[in-house]
C-alpha positions as CSV (number, residue, x, y, z in Angstrom):
1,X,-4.9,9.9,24.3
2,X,-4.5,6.2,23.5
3,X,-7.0,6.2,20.9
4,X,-5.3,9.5,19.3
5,X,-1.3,7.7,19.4
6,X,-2.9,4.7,18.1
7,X,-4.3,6.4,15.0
8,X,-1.5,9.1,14.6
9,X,1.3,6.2,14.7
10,X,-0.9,3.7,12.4
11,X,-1.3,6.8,9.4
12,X,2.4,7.8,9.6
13,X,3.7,3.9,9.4
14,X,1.1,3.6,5.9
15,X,2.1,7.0,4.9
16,X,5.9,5.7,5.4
17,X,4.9,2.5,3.6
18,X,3.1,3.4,0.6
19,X,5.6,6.6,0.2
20,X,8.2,5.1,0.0
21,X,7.2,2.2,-2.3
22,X,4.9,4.3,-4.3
23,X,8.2,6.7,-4.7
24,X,10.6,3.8,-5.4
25,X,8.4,2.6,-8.2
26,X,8.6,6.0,-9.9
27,X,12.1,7.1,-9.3
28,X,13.3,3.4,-9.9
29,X,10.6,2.9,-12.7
30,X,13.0,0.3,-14.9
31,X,14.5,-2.1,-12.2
32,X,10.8,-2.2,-10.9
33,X,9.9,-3.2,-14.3
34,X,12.4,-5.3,-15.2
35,X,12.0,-7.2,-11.5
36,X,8.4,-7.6,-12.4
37,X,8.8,-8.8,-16.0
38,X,10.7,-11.4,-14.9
39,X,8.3,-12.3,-11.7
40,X,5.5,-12.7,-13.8
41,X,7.1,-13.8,-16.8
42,X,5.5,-17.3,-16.3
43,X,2.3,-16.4,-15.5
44,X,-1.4,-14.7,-16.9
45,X,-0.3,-11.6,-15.7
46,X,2.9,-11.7,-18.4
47,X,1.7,-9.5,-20.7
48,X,0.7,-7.1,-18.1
49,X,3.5,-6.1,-16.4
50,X,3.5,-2.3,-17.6
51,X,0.1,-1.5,-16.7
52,X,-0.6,-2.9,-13.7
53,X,3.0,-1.3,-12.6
54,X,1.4,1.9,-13.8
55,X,-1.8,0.9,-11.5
56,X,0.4,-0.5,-8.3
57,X,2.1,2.9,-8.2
58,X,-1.0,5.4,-8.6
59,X,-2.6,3.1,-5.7
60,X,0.4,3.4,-3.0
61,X,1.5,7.1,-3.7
62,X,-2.3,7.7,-2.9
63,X,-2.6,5.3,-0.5
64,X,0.5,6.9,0.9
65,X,-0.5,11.0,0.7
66,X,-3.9,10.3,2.3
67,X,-2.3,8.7,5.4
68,X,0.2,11.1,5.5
69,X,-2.0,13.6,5.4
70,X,-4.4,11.9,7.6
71,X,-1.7,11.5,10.2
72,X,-1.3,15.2,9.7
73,X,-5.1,15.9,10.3
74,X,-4.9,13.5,13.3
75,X,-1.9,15.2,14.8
76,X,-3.5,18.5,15.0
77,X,-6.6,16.9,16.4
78,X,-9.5,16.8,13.2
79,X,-11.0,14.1,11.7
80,X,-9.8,10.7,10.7
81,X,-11.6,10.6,7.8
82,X,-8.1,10.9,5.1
83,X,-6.6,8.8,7.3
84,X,-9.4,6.3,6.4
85,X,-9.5,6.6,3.0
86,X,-5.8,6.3,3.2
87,X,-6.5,3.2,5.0
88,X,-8.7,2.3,2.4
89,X,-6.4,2.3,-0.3
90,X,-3.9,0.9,1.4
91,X,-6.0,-2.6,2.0
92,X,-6.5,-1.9,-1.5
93,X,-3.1,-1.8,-2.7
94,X,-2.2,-4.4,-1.0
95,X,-5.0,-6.8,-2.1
96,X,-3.9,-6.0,-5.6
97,X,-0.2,-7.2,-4.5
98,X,-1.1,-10.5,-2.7
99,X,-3.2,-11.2,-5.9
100,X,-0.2,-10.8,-8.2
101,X,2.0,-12.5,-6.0
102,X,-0.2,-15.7,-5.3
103,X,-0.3,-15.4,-9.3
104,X,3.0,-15.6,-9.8
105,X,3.0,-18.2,-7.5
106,X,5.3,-16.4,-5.2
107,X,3.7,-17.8,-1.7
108,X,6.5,-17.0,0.8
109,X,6.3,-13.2,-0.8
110,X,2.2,-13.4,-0.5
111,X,2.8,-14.5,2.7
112,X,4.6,-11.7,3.7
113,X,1.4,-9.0,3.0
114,X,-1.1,-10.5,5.5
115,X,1.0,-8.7,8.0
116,X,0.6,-5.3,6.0
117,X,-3.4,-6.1,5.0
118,X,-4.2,-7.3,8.4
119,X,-2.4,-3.4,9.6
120,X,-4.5,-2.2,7.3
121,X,-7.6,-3.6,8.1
122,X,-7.3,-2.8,12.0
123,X,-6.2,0.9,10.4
124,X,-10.1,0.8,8.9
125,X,-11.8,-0.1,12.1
126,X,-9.6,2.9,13.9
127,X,-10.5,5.1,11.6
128,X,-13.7,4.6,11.5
């Protein structure tokens, strides 16, 4: 039973995550882009603010349907596996984000994902 709250609890929190973000990005699509324009307006990444926003947001809203629907599977008692790949893209997503913001030379906001990777990455081994 622990084993079973632990993974059911772990999904729904990445499925609440990467919804909500992935969502945000897509409902809020110019404030999103006009944040990040002028986040990475002094850095490599200036002159790709549009498609790596377009890349960020295809990663969480997947990252973010797998776990949920992982948490689903898990809830009714099948296999972990979405929930995994979920996981998966969530370590992915998040990657991707520490990379921009260590980029942008935003360390106190990179700082703030190793929480979120190191969820995901203990999300990976209970998955497995």
């Amino acid at each position: 039973m622990g084993l079973w709250a632990m993974q059911l609890f772990t999904a729904a929190f990445l499925a609440v995550l990467f919804l909500q973000s992935g969502l945000d990005k897509i409902f809020d699509r110019e404030g999103n882009l006009e944040w990040l324009t002028g986040h990475f307006s002094k850095s490599a990444l200036a002159d790709f603010v549009v498609p790596m926003l377009r890349v960020i947001t295809f990663i969480e809203v997947v990252a973010g349907v797998l776990s949920a629907l992982g948490a689903f599977v898990i809830f009714v008692g099948g296999s972990a596996f979405p929930a995994f790949c979920g996981a998966l893209m969530a370590a992915l997503a998040l990657l991707m984000l520490f990379f921009g913001q260590r980029v942008a030379k935003d360390y106190a906001g990179a700082a703030v994902l190793v929480n979120y990777f190191l969820l995901a990455l203990v999300a990976l081994y209970l998955f497995r």
